[in-house]
Predicted model as a PDB file, atoms N, CA, C, CB and O in Angstrom, pLDDT in the B-factor column:
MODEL        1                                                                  
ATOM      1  N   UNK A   1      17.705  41.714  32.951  1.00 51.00           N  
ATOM      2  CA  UNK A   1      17.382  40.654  33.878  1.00 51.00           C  
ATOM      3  C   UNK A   1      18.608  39.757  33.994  1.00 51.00           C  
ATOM      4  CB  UNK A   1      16.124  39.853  33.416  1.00 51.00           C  
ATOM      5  O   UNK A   1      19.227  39.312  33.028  1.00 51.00           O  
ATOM      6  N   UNK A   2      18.977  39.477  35.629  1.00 54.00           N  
ATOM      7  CA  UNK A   2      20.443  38.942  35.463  1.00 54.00           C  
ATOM      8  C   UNK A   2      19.890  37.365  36.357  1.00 54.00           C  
ATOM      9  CB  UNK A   2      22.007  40.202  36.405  1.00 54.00           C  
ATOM     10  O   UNK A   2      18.731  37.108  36.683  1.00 54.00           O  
ATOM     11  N   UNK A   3      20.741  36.764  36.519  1.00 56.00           N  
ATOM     12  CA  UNK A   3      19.812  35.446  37.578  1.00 56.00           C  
ATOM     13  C   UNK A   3      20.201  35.238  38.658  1.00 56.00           C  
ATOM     14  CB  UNK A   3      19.776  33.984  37.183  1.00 56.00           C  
ATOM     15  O   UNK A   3      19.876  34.303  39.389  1.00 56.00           O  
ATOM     16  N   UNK A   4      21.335  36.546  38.986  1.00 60.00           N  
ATOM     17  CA  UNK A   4      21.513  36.330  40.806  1.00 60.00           C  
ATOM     18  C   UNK A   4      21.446  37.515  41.338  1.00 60.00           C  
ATOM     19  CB  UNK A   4      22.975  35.692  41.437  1.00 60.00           C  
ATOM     20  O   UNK A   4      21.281  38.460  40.567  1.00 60.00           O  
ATOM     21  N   UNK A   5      21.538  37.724  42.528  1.00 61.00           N  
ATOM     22  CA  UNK A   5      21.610  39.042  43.229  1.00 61.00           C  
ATOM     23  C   UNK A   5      22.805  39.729  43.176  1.00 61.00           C  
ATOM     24  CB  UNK A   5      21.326  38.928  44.544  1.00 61.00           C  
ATOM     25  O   UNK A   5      22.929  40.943  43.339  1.00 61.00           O  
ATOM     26  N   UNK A   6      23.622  38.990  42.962  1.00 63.00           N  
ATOM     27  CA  UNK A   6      25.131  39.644  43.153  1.00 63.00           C  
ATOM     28  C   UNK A   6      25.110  40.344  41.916  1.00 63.00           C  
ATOM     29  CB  UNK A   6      26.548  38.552  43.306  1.00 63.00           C  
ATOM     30  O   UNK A   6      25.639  41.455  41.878  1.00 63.00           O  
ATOM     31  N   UNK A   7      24.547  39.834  40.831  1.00 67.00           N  
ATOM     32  CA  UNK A   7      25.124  40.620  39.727  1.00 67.00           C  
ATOM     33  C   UNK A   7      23.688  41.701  39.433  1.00 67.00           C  
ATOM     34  CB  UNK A   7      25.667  39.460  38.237  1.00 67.00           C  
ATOM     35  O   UNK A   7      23.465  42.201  38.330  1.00 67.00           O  
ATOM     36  N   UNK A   8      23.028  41.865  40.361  1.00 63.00           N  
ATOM     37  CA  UNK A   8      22.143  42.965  40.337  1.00 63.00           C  
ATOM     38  C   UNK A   8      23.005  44.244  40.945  1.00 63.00           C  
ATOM     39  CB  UNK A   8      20.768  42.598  41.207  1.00 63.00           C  
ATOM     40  O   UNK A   8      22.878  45.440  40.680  1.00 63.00           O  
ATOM     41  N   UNK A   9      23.807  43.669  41.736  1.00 67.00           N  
ATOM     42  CA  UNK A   9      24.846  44.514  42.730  1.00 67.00           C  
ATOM     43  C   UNK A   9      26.016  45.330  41.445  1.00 67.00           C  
ATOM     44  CB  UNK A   9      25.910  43.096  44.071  1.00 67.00           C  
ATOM     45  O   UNK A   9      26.160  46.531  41.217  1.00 67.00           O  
ATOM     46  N   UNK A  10      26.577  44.349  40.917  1.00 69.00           N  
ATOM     47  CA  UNK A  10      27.107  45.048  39.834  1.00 69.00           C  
ATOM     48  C   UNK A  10      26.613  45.662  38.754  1.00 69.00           C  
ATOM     49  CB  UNK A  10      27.728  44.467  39.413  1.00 69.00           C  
ATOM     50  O   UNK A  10      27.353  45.700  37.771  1.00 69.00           O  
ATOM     51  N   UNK A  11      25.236  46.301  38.657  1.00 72.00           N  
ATOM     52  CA  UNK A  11      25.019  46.561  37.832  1.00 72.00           C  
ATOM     53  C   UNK A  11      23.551  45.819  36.298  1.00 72.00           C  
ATOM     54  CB  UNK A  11      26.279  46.596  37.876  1.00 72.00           C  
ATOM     55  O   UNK A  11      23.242  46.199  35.168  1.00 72.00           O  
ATOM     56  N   UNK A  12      23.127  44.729  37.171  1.00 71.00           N  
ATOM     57  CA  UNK A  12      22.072  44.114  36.164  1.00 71.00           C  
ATOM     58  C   UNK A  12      20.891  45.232  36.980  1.00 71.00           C  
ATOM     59  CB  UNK A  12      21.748  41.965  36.260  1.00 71.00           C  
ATOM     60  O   UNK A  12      21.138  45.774  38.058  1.00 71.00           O  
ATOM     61  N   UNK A  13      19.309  45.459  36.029  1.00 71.00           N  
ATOM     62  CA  UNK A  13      18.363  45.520  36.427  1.00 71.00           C  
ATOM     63  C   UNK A  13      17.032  44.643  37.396  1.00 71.00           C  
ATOM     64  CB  UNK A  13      18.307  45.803  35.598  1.00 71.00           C  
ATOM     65  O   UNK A  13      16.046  45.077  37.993  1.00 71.00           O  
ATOM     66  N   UNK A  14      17.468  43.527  37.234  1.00 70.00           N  
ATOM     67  CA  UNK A  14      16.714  42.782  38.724  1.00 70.00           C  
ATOM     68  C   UNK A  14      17.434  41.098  38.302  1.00 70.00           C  
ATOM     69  CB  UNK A  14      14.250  42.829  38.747  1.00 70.00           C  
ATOM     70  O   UNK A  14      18.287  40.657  37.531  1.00 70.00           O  
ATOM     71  N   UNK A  15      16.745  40.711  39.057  1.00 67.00           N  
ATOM     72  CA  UNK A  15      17.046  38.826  39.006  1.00 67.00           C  
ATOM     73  C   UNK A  15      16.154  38.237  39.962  1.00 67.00           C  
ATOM     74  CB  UNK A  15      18.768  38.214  39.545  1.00 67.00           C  
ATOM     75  O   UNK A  15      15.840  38.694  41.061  1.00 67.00           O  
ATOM     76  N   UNK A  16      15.759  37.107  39.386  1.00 70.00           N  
ATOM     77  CA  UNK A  16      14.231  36.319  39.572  1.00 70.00           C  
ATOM     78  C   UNK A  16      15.178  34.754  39.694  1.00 70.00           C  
ATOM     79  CB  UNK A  16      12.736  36.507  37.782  1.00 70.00           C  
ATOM     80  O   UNK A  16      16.054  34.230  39.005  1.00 70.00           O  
ATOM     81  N   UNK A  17      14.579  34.453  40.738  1.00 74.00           N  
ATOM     82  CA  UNK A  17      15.466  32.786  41.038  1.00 74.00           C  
ATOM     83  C   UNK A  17      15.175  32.491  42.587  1.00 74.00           C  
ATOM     84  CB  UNK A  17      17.580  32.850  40.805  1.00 74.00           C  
ATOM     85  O   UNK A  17      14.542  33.218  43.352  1.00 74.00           O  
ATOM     86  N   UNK A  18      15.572  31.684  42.777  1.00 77.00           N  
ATOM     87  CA  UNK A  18      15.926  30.716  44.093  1.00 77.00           C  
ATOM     88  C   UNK A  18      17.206  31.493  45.128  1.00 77.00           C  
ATOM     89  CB  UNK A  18      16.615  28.978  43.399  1.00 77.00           C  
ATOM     90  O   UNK A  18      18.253  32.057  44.810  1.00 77.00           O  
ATOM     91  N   UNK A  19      16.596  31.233  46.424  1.00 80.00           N  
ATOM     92  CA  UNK A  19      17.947  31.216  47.567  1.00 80.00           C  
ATOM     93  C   UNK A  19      18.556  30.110  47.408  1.00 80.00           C  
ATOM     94  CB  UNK A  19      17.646  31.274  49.166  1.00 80.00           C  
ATOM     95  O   UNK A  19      18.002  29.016  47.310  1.00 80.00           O  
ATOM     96  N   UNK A  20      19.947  30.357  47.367  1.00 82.00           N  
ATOM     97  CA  UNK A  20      20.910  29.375  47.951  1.00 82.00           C  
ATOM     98  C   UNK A  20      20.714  28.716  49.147  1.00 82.00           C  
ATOM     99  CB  UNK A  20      22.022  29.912  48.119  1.00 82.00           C  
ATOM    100  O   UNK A  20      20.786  27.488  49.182  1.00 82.00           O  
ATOM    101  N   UNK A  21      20.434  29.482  50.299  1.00 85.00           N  
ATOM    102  CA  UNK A  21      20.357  28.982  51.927  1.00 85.00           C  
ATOM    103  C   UNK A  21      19.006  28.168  51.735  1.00 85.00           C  
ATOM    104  CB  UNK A  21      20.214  30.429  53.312  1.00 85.00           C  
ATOM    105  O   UNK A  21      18.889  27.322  52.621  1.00 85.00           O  
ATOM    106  N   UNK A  22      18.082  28.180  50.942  1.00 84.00           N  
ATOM    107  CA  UNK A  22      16.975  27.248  50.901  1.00 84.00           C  
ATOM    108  C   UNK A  22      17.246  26.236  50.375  1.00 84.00           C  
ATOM    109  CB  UNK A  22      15.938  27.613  50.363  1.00 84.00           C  
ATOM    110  O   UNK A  22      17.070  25.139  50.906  1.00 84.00           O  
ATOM    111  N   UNK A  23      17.787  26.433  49.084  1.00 86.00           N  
ATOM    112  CA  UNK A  23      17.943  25.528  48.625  1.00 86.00           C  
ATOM    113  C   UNK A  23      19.410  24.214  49.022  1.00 86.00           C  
ATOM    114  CB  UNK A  23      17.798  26.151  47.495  1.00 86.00           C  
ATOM    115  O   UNK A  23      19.422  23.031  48.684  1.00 86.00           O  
ATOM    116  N   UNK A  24      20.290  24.832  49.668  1.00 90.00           N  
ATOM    117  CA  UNK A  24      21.048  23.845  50.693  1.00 90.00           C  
ATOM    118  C   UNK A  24      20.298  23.307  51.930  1.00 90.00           C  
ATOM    119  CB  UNK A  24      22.275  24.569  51.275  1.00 90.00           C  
ATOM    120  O   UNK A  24      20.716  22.305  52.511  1.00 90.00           O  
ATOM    121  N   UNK A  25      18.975  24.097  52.417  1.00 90.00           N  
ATOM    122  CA  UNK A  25      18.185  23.802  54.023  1.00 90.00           C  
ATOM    123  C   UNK A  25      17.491  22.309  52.892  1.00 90.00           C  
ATOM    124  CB  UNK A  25      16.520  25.612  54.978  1.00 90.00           C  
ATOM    125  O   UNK A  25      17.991  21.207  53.116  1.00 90.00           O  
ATOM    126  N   UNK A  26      16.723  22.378  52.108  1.00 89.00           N  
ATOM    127  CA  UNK A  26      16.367  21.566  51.613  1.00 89.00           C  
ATOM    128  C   UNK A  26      17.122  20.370  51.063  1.00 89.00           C  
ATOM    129  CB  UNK A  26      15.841  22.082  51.024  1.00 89.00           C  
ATOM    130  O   UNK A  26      16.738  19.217  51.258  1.00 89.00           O  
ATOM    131  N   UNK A  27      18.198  20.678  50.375  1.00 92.00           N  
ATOM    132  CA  UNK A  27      19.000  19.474  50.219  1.00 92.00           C  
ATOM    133  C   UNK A  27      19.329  18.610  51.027  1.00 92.00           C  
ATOM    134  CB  UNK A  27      19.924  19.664  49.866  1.00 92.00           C  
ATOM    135  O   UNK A  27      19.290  17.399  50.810  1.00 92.00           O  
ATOM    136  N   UNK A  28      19.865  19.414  52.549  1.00 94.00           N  
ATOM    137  CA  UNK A  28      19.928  18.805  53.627  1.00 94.00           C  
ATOM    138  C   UNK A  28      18.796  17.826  54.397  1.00 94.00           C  
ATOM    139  CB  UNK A  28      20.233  19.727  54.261  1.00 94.00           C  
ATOM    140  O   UNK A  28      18.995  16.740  54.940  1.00 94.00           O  
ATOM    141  N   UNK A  29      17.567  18.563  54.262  1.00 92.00           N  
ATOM    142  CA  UNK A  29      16.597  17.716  55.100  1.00 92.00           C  
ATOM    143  C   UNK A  29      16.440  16.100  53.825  1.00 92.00           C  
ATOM    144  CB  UNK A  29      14.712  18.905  55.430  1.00 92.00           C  
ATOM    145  O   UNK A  29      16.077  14.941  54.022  1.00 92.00           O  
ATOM    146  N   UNK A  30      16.920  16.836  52.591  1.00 93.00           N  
ATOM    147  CA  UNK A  30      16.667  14.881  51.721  1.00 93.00           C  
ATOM    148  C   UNK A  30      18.085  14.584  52.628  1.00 93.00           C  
ATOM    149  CB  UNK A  30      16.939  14.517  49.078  1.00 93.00           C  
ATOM    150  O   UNK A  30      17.596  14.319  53.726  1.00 93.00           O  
ATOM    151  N   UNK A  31      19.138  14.508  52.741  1.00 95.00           N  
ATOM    152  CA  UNK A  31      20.374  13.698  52.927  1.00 95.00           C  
ATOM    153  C   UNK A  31      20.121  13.256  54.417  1.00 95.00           C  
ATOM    154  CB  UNK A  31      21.870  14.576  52.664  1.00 95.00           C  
ATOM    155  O   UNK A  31      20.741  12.317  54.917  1.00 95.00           O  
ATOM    156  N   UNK A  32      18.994  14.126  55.226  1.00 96.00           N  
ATOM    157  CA  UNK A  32      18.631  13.558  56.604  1.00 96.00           C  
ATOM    158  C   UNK A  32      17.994  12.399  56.271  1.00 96.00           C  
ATOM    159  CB  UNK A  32      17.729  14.444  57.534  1.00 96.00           C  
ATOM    160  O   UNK A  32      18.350  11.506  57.040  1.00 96.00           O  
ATOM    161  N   UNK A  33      17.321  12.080  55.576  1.00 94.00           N  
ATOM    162  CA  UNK A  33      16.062  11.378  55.193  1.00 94.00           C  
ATOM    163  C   UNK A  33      17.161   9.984  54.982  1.00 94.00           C  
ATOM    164  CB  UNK A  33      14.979  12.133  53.617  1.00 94.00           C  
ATOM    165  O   UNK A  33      17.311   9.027  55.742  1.00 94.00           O  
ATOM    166  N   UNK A  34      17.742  10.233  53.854  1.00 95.00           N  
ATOM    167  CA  UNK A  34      18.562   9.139  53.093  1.00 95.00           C  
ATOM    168  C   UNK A  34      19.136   8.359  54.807  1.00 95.00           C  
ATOM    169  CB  UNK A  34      20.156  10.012  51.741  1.00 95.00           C  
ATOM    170  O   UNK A  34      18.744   7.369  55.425  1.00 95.00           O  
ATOM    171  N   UNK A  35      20.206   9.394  55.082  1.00 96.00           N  
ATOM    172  CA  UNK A  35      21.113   8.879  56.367  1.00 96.00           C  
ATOM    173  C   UNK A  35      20.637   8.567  57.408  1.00 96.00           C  
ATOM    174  CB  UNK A  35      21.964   9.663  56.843  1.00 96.00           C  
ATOM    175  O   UNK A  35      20.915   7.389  57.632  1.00 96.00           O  
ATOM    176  N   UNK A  36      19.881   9.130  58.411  1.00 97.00           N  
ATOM    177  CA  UNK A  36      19.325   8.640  59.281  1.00 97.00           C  
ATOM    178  C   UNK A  36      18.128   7.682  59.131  1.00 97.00           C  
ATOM    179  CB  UNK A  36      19.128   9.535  59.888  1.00 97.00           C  
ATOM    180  O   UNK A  36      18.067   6.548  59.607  1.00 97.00           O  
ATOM    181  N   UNK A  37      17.228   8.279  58.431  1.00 95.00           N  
ATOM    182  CA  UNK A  37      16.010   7.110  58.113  1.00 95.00           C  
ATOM    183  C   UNK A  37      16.173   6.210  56.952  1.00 95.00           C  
ATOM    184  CB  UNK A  37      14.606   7.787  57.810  1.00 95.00           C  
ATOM    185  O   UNK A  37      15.111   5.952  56.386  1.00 95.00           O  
ATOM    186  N   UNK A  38      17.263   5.652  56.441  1.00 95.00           N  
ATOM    187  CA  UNK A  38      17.318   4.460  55.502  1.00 95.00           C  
ATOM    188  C   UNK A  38      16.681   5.019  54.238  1.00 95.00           C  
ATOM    189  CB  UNK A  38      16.509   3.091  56.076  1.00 95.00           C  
ATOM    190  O   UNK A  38      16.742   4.187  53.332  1.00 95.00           O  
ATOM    191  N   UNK A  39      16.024   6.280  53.839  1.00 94.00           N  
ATOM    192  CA  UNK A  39      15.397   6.256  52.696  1.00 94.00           C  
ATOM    193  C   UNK A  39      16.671   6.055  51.282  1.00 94.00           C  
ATOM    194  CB  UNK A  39      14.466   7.716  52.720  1.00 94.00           C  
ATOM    195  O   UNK A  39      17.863   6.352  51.359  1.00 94.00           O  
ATOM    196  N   UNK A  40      15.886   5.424  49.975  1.00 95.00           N  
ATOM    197  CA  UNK A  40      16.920   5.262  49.439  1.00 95.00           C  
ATOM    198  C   UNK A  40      16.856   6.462  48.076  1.00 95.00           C  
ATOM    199  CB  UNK A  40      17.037   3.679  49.154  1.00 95.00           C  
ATOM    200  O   UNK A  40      15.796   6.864  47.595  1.00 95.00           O  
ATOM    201  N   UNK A  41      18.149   6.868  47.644  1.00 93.00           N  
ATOM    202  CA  UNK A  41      18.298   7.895  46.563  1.00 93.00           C  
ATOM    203  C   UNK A  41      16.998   7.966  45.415  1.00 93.00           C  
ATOM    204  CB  UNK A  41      19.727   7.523  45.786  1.00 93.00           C  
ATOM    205  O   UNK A  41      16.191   8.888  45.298  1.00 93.00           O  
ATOM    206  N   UNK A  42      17.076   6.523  44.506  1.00 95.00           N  
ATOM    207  CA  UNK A  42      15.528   6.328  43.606  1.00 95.00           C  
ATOM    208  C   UNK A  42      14.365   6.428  44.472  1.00 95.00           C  
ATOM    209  CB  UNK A  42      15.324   4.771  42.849  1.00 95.00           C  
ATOM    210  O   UNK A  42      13.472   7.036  43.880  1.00 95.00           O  
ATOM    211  N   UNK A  43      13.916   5.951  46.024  1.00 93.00           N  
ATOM    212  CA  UNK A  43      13.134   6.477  46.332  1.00 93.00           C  
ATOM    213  C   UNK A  43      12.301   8.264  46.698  1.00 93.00           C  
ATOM    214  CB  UNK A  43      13.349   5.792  46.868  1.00 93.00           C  
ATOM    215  O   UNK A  43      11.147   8.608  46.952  1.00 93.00           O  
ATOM    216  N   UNK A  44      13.545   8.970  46.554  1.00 90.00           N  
ATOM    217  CA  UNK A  44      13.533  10.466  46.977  1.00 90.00           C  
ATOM    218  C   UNK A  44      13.178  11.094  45.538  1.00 90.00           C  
ATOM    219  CB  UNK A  44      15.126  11.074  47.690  1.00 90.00           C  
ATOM    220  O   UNK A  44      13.905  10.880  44.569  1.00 90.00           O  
ATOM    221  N   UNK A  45      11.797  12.033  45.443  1.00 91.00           N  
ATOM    222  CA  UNK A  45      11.187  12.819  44.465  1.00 91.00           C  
ATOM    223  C   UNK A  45      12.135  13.708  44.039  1.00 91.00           C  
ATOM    224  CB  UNK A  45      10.018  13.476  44.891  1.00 91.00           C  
ATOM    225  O   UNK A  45      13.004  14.138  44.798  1.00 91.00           O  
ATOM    226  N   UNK A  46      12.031  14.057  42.754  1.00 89.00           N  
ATOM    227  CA  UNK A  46      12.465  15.614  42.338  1.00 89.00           C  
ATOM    228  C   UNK A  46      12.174  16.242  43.212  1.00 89.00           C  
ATOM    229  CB  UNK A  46      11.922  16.310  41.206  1.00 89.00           C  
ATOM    230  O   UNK A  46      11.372  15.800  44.035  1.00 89.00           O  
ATOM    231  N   UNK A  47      12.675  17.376  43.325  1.00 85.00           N  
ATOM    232  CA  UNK A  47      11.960  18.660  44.300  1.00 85.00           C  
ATOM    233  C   UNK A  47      12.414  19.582  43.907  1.00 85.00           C  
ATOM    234  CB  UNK A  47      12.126  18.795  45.790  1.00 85.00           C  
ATOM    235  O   UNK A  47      13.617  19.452  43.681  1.00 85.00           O  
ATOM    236  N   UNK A  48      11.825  20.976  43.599  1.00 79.00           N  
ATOM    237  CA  UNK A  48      11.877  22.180  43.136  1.00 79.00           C  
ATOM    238  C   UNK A  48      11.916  22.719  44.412  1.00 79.00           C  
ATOM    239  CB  UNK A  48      10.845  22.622  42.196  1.00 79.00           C  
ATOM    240  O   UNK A  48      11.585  22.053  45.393  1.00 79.00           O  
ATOM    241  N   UNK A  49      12.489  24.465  44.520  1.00 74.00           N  
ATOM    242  CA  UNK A  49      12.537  25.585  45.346  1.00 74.00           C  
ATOM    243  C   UNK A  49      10.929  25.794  45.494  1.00 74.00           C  
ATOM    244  CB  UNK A  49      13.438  26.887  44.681  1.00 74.00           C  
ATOM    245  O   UNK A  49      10.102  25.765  44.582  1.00 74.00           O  
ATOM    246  N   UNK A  50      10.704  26.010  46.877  1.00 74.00           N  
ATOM    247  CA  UNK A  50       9.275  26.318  47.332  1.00 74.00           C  
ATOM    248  C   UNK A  50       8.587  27.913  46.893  1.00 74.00           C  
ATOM    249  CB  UNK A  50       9.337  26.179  49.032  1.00 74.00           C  
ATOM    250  O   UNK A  50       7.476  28.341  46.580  1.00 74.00           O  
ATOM    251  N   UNK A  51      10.147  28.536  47.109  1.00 73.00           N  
ATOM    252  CA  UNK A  51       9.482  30.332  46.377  1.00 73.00           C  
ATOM    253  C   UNK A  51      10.361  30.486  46.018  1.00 73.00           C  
ATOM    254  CB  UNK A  51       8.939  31.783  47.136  1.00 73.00           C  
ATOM    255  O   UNK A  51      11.353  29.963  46.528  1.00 73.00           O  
ATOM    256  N   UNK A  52      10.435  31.425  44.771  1.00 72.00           N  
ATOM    257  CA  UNK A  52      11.363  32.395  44.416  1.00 72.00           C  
ATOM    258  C   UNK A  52      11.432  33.967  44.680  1.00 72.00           C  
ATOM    259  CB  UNK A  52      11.379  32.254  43.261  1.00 72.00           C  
ATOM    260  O   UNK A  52      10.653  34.695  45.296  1.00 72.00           O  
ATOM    261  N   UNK A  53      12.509  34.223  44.074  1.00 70.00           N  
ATOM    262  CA  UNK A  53      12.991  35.274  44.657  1.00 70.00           C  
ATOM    263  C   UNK A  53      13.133  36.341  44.098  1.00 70.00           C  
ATOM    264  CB  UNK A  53      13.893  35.089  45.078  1.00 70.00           C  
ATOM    265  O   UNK A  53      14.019  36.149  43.265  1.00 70.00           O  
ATOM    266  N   UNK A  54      12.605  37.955  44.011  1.00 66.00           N  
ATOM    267  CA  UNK A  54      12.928  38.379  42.782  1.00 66.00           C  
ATOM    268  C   UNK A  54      13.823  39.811  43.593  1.00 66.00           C  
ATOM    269  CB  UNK A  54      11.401  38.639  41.598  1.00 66.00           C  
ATOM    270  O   UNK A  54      13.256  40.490  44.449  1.00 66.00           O  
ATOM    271  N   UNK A  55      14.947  40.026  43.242  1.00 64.00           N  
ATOM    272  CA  UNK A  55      15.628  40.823  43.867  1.00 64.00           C  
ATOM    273  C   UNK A  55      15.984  41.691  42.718  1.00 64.00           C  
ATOM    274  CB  UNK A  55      16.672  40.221  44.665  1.00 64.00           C  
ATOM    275  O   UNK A  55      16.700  42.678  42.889  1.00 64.00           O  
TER     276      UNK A  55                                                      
ENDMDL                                                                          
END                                                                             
């Protein structure tokens, strides 16, 4: 078990984790939040990846 896809490519047997492209789509919609709508950093929740991924 490796924890990305790439290194399933070289050679691991699978890997279980998060997208990158989600997890930047998401980062982005908090930094929309912050910048355009005034929200402030201590106001913005933790947030975890919505699914994972098992490749």
């Amino acid at each position: 078990m490796v924890w990305c896809k790439d290194s399933v490519k070289n050679g691991g047997v699978a890997s279980f984790g998060f997208e990158y492209y989600a997890l930047g789509y998401t980062t982005g919609k908090m930094a929309v939040d912050m910048l355009k709508h005034g929200k402030k950093p201590e106001d913005t929740p933790v947030q975890i990846p919505e699914s994972l991924d098992l490749g």
